[in-house]
Structures are given as C-alpha cells and as structure tokens.
N, CA, C and O atoms as a GROMACS GRO file, in nm:
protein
  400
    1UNK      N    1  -1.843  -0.012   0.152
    1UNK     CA    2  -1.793   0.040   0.277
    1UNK      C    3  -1.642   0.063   0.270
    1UNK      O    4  -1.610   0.175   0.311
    2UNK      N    5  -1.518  -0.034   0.218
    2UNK     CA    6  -1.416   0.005   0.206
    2UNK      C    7  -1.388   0.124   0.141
    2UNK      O    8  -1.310   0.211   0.179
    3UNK      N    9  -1.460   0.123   0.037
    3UNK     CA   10  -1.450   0.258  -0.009
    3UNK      C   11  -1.421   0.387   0.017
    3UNK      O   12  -1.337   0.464  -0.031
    4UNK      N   13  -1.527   0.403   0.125
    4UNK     CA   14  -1.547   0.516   0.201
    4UNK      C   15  -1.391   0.515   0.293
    4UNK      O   16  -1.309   0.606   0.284
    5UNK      N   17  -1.374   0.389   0.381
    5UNK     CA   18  -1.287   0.416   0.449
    5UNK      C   19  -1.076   0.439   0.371
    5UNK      O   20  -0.983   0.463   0.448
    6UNK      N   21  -1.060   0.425   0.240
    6UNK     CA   22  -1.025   0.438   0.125
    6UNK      C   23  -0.972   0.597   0.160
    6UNK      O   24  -0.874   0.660   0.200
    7UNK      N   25  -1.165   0.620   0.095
    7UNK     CA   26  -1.140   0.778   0.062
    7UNK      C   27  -1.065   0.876   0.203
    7UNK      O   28  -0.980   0.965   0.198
    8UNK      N   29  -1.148   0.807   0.341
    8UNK     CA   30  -1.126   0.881   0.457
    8UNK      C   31  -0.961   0.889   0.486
    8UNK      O   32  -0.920   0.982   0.555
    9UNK      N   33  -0.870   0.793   0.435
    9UNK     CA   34  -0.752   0.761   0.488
    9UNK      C   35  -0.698   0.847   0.375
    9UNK      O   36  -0.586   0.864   0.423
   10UNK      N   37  -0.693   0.916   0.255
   10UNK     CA   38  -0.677   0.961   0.169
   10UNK      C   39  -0.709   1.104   0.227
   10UNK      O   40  -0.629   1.194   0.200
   11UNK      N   41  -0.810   1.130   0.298
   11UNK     CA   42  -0.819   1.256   0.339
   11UNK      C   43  -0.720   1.282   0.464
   11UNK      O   44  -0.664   1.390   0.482
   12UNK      N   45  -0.710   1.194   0.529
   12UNK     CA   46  -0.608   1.177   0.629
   12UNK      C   47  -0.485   1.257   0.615
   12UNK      O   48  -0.443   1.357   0.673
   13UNK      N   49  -0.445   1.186   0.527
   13UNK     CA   50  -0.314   1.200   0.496
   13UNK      C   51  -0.349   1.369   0.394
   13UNK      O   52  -0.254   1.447   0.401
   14UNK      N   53  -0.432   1.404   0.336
   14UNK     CA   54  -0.435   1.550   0.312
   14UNK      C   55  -0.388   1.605   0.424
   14UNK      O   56  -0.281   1.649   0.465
   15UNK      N   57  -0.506   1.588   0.465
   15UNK     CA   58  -0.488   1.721   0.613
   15UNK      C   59  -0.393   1.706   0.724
   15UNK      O   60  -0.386   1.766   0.831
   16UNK      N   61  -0.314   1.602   0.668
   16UNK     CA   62  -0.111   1.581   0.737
   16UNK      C   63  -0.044   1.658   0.668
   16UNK      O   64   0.069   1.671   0.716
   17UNK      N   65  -0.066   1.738   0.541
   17UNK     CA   66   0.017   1.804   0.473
   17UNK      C   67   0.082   1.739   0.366
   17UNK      O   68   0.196   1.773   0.334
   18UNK      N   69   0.001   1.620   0.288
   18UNK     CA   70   0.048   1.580   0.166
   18UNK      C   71   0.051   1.633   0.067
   18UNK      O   72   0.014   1.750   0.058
   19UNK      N   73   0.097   1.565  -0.038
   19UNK     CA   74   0.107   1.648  -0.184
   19UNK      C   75   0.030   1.540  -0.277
   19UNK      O   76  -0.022   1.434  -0.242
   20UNK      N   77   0.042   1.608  -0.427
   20UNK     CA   78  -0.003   1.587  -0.535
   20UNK      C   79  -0.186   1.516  -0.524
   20UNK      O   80  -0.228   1.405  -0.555
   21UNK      N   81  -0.252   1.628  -0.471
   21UNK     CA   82  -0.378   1.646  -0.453
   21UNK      C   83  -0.438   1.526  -0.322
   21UNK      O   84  -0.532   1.449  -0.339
   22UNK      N   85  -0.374   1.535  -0.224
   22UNK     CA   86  -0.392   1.491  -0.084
   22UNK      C   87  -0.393   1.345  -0.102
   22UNK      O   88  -0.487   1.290  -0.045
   23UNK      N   89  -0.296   1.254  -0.178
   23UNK     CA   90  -0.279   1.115  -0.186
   23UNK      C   91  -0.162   1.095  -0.116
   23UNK      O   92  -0.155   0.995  -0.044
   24UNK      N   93  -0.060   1.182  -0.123
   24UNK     CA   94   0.078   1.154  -0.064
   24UNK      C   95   0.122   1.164   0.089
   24UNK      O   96   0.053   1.192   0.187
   25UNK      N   97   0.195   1.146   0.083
   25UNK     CA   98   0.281   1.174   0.292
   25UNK      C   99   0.375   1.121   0.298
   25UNK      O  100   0.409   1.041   0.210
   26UNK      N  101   0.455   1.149   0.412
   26UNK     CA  102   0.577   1.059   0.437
   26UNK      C  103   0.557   0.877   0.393
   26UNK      O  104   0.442   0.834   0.384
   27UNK      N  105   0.631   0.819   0.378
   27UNK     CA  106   0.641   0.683   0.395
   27UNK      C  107   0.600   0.614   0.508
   27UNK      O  108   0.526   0.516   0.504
   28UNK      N  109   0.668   0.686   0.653
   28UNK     CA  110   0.652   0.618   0.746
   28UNK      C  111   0.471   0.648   0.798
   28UNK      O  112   0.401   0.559   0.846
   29UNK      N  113   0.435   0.762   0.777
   29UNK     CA  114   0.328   0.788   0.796
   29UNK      C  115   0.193   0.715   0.704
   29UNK      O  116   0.075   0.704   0.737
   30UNK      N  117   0.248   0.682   0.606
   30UNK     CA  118   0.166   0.617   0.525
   30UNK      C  119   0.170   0.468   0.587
   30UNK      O  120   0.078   0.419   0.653
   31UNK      N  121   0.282   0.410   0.560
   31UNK     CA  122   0.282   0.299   0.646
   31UNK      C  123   0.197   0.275   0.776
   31UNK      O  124   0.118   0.181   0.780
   32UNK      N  125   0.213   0.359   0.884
   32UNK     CA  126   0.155   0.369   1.013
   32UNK      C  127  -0.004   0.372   0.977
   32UNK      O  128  -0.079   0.294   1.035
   33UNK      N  129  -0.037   0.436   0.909
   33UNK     CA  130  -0.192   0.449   0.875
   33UNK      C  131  -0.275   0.351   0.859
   33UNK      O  132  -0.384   0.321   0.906
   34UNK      N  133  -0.161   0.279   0.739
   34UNK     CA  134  -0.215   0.173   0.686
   34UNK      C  135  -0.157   0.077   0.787
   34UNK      O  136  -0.204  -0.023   0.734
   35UNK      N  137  -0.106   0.040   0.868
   35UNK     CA  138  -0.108  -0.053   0.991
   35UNK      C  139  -0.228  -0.059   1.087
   35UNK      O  140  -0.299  -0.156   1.111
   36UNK      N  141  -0.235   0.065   1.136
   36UNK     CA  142  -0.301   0.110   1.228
   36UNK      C  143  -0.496   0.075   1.205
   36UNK      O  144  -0.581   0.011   1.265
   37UNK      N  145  -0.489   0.156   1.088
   37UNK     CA  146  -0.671   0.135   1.057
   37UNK      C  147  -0.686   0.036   0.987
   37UNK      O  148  -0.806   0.008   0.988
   38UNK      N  149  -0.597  -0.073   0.890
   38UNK     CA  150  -0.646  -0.145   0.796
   38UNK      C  151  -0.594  -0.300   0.858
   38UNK      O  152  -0.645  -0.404   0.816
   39UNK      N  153  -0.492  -0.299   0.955
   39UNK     CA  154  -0.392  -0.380   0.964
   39UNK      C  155  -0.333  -0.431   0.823
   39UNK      O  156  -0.365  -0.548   0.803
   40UNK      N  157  -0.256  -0.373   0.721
   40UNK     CA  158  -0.224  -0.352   0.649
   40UNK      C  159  -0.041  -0.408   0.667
   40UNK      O  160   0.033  -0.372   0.758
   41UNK      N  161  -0.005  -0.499   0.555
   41UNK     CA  162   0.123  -0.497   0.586
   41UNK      C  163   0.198  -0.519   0.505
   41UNK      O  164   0.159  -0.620   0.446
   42UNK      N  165   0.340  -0.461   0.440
   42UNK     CA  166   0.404  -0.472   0.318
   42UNK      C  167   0.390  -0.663   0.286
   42UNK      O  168   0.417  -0.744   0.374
   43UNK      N  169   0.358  -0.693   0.186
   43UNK     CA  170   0.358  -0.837   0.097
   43UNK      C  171   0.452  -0.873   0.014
   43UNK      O  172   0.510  -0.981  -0.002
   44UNK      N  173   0.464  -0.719  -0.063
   44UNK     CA  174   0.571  -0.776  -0.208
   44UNK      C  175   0.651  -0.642  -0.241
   44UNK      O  176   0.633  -0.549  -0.163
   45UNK      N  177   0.717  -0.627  -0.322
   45UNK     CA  178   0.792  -0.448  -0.343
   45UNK      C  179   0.852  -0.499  -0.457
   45UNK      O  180   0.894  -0.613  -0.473
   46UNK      N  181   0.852  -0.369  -0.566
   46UNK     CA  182   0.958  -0.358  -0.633
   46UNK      C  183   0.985  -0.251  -0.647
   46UNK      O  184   0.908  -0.158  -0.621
   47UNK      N  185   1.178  -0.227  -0.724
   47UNK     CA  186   1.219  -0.097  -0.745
   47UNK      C  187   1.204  -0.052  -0.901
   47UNK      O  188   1.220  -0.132  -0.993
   48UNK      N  189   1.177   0.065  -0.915
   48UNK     CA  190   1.135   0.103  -1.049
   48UNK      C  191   1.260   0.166  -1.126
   48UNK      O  192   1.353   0.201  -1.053
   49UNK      N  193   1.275   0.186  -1.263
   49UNK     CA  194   1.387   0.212  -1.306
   49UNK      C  195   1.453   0.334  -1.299
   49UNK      O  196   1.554   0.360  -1.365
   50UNK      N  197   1.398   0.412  -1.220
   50UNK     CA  198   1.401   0.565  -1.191
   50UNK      C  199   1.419   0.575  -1.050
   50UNK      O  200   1.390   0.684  -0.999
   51UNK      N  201   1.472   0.457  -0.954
   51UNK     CA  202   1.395   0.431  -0.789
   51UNK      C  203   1.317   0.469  -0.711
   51UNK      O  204   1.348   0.511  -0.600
   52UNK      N  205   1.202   0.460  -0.754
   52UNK     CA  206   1.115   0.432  -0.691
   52UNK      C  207   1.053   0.291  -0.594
   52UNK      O  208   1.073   0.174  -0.629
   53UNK      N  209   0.998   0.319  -0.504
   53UNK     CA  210   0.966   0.196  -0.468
   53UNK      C  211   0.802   0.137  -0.463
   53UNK      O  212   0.717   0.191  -0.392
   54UNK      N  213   0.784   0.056  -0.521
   54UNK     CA  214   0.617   0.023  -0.576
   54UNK      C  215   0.629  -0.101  -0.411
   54UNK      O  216   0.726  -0.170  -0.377
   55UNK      N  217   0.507  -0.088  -0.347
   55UNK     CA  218   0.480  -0.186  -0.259
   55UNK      C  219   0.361  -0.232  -0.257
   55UNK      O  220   0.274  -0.146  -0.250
   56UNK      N  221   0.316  -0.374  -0.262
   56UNK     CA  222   0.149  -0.381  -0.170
   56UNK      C  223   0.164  -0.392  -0.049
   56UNK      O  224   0.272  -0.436  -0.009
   57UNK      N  225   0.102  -0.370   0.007
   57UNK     CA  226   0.029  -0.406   0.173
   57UNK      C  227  -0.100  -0.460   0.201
   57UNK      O  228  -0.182  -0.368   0.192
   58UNK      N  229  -0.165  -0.586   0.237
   58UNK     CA  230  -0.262  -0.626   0.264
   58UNK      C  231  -0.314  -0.680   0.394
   58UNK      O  232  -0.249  -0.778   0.431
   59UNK      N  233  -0.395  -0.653   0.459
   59UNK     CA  234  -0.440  -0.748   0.590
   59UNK      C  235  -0.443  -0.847   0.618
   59UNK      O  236  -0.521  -0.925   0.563
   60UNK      N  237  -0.343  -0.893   0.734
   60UNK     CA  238  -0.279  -0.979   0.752
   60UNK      C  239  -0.433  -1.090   0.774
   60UNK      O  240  -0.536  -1.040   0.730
   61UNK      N  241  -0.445  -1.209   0.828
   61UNK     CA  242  -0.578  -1.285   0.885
   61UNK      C  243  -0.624  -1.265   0.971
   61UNK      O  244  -0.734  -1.321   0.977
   62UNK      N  245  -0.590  -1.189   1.086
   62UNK     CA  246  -0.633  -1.133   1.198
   62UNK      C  247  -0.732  -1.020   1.186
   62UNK      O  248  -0.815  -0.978   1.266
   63UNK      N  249  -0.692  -0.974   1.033
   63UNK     CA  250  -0.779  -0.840   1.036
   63UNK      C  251  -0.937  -0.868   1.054
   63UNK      O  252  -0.983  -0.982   1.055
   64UNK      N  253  -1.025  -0.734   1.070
   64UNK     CA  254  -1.200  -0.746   1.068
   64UNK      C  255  -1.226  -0.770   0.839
   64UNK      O  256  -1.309  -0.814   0.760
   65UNK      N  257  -1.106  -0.713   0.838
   65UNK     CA  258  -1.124  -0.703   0.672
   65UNK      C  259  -1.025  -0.735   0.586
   65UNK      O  260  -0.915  -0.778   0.620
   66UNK      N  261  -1.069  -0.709   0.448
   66UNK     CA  262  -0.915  -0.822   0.352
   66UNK      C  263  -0.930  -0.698   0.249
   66UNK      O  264  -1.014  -0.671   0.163
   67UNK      N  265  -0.818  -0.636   0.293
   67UNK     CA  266  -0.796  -0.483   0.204
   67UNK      C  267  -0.697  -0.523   0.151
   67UNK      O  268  -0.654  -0.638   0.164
   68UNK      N  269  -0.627  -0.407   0.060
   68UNK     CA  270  -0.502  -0.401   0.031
   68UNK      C  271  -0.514  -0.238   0.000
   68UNK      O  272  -0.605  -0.155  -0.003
   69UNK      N  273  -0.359  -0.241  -0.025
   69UNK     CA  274  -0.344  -0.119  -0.092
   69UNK      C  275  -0.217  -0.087  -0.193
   69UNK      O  276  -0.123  -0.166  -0.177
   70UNK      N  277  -0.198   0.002  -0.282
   70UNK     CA  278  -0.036  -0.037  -0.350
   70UNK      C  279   0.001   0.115  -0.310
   70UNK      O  280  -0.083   0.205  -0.309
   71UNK      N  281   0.134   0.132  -0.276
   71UNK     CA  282   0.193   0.287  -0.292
   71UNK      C  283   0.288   0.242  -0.411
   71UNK      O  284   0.299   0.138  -0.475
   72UNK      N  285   0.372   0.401  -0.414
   72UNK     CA  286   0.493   0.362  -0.483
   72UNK      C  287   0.562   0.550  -0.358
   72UNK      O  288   0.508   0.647  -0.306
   73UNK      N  289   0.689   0.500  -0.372
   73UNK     CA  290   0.740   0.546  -0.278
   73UNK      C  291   0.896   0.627  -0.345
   73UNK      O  292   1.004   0.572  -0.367
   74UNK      N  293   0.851   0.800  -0.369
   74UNK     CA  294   1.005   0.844  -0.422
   74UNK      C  295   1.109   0.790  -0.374
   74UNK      O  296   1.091   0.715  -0.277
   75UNK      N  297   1.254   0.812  -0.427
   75UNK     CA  298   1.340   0.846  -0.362
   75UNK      C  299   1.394   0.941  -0.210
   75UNK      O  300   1.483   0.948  -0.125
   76UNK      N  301   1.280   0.997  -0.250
   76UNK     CA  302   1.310   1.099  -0.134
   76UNK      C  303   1.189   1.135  -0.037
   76UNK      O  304   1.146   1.244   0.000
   77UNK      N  305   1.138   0.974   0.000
   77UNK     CA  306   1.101   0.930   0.080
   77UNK      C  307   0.888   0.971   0.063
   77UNK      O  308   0.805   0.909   0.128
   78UNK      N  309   0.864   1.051  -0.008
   78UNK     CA  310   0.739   1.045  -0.009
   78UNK      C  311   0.657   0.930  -0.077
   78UNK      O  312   0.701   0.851  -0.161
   79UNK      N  313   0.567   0.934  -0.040
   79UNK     CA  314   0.437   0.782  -0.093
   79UNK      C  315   0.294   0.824  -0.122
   79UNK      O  316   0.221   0.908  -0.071
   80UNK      N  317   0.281   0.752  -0.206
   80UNK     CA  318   0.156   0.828  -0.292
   80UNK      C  319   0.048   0.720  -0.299
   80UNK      O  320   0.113   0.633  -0.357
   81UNK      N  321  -0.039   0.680  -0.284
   81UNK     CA  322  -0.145   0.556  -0.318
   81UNK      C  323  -0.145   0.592  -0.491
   81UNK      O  324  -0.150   0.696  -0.556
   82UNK      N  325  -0.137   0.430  -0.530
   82UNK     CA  326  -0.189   0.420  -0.666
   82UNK      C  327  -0.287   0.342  -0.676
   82UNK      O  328  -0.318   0.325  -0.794
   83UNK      N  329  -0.358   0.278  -0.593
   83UNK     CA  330  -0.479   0.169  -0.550
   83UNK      C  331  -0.504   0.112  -0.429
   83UNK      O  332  -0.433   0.105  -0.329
   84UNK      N  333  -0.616   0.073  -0.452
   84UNK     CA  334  -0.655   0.015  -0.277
   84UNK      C  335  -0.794  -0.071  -0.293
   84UNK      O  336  -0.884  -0.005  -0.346
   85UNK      N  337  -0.828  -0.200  -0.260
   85UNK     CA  338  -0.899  -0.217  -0.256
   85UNK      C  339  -0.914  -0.307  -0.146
   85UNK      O  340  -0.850  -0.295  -0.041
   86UNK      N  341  -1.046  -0.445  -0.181
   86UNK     CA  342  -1.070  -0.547  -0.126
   86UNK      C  343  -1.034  -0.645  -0.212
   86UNK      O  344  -1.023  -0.629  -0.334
   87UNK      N  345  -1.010  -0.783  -0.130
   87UNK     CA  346  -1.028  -0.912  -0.187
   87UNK      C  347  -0.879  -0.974  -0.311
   87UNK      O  348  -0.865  -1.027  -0.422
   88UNK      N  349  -0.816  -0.931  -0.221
   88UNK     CA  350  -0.644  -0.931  -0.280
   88UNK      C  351  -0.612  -1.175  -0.274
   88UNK      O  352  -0.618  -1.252  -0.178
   89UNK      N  353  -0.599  -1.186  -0.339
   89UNK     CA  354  -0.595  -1.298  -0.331
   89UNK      C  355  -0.428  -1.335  -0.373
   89UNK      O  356  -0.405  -1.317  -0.493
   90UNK      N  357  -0.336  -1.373  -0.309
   90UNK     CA  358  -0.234  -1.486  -0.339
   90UNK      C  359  -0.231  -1.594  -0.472
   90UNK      O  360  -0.323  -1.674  -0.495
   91UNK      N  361  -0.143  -1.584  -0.533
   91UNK     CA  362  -0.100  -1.681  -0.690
   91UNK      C  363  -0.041  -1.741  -0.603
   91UNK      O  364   0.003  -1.685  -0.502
   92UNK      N  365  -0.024  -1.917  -0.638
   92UNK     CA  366   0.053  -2.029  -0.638
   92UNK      C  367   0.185  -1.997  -0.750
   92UNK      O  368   0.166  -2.005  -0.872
   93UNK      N  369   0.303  -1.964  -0.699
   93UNK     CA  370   0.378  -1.940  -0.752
   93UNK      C  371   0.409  -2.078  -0.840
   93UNK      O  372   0.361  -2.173  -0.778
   94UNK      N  373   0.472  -2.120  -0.962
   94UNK     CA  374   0.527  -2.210  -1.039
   94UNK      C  375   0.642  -2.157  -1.100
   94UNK      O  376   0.666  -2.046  -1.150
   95UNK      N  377   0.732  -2.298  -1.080
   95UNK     CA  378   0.835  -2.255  -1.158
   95UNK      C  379   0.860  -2.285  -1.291
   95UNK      O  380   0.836  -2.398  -1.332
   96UNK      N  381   0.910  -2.188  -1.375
   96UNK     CA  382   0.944  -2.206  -1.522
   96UNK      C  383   1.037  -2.327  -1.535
   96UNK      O  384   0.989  -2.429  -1.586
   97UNK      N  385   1.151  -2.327  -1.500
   97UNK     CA  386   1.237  -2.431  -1.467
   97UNK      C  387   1.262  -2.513  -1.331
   97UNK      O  388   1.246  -2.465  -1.219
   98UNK      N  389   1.300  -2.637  -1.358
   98UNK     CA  390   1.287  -2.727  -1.265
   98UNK      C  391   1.430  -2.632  -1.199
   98UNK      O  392   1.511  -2.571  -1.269
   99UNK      N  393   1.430  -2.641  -1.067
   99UNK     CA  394   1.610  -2.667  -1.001
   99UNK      C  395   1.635  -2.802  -0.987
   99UNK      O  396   1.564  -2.902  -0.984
  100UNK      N  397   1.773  -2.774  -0.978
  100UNK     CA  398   1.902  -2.877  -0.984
  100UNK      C  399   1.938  -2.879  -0.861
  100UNK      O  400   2.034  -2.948  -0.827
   0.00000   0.00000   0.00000
C-alpha cells in the first residue's frame, strides 16, 4: 500500500511542474507534501560536496503510518526523491571516544 501512495505523491509533484522525469519540485513544496499526506518530518541532513542538501523525513508517532522518505535538495532550491519507504528504524548512537 505505501507504495502506491509513494508513486501517487511522485505523480503529484509531476503534474506541479517538476523536473527530471516528475520526481522533483520546489523544496518547500516537497516538504509540504510530505507533511501534509505522510506526516513526514526532516530527522537528519547532510551537505554534499557540491551543496547539495541530502535529508530524511519520517513520521513522526502520531502518524496512521511509519514512512520515510530521503530527498536531496540543489542549490537552487529544487528536490528530487531518492527513496521512500516503510519501517525506518533509529540506531543507538555510541561513542567512539569517551568525553572528558
């Protein structure tokens, strides 16, 4: 079933006038989407060596479902899905070194 709703939000954002074969859209619009239908919410980000910005977003506990999704986000503000699924689970972070 996520799947489908995946693909539908992917078509979404086509027929908003995205690019590079109807995955892309504004940022903010991508964001909103993924708030709106998934309750979806940035988790983690990084910047890429070219700046880009790579983000997940996953459903918070309130949601009906436990999605996620990853963009990565030009410079110049467009966002593209590079994955999306279910069942995103949290690492127990450890540290390499003790602090002082």
């Amino acid at each position: 079933m996520w799947r489908a709703l995946i693909v539908g939000a992917v078509a979404m954002l086509a027929s908003t006038g995205a690019q590079a074969a109807g995955q892309c859209n504004a940022r903010d619009d991508v964001l909103k989407l993924l708030s709106s239908k998934y309750a979806e919410s940035q988790v983690a980000y990084g910047v890429t060596n070219n700046g880009g910005l790579v983000e997940v977003l996953k459903s918070g506990p309130a949601a009906k479902t436990d999605t996620w999704t990853i963009i990565i986000t030009t410079p110049q503000g467009v966002s593209c899905l590079v994955a999306a699924g279910e069942g995103w689970r949290d690492m127990e972070q450890i540290a390499k070194e003790p602090e002082a």
